[in-house]
C-alpha positions in Angstrom: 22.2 3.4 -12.3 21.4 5.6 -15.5 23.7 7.2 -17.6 22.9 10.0 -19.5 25.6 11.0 -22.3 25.0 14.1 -23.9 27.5 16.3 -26.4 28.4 19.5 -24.7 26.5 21.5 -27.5 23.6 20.0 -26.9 24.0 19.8 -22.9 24.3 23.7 -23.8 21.2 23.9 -26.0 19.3 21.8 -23.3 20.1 24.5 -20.5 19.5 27.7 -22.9 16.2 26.5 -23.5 15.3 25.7 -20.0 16.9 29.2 -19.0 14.4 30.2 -21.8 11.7 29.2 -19.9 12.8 30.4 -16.4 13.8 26.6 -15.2 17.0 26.8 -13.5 18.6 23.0 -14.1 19.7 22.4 -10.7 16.1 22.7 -9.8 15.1 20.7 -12.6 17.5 18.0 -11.5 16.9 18.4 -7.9 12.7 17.6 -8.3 13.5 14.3 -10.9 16.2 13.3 -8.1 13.3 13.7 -5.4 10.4 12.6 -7.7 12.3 9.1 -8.9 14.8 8.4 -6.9 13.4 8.5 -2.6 15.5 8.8 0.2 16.7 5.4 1.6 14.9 5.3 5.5 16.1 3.6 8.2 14.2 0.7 9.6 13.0 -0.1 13.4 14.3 -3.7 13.8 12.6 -5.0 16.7 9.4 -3.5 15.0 10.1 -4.9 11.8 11.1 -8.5 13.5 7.6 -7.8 15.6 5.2 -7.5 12.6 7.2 -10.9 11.0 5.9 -12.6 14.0 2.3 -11.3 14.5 1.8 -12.0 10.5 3.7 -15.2 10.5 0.2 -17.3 11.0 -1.3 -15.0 8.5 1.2 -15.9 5.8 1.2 -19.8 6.7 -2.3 -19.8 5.9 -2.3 -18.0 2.6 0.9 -20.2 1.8 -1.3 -23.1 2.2 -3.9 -22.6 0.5 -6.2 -20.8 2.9 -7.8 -17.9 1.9 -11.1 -17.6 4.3 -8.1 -16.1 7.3 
């Protein structure tokens, strides 16, 4: 979680300079949302469970020690 506190004269100063500049702040919070913080995704599973299995003698090996595959 972040928490950003902020006086209201400066959270005013902040958007006059950025109104200044032609940066509306909903845009400007709406591209650090989508830069930093992804959409969550669904996952597939039986794929998921599927790629366990076909690595699962993959990561045995490397868990022991093997590292020629």
């Amino acid at each position: 979680m972040v928490i950003i506190q902020l006086e209201a004269d400066e959270a005013v100063a902040i958007i006059a300079k950025l109104n200044a500049k032609g940066i509306k702040l909903y845009d400007l919070i709406t591209d650090t949302i989508n830069r930093y913080f992804p959409a969550a995704h669904t996952m597939d599973i039986e794929k998921m469970a599927e790629g366990y299995k076909e690595m699962g003698i993959i990561n045995l090996q490397i868990a022991n020690g093997d590292q020629t595959g």
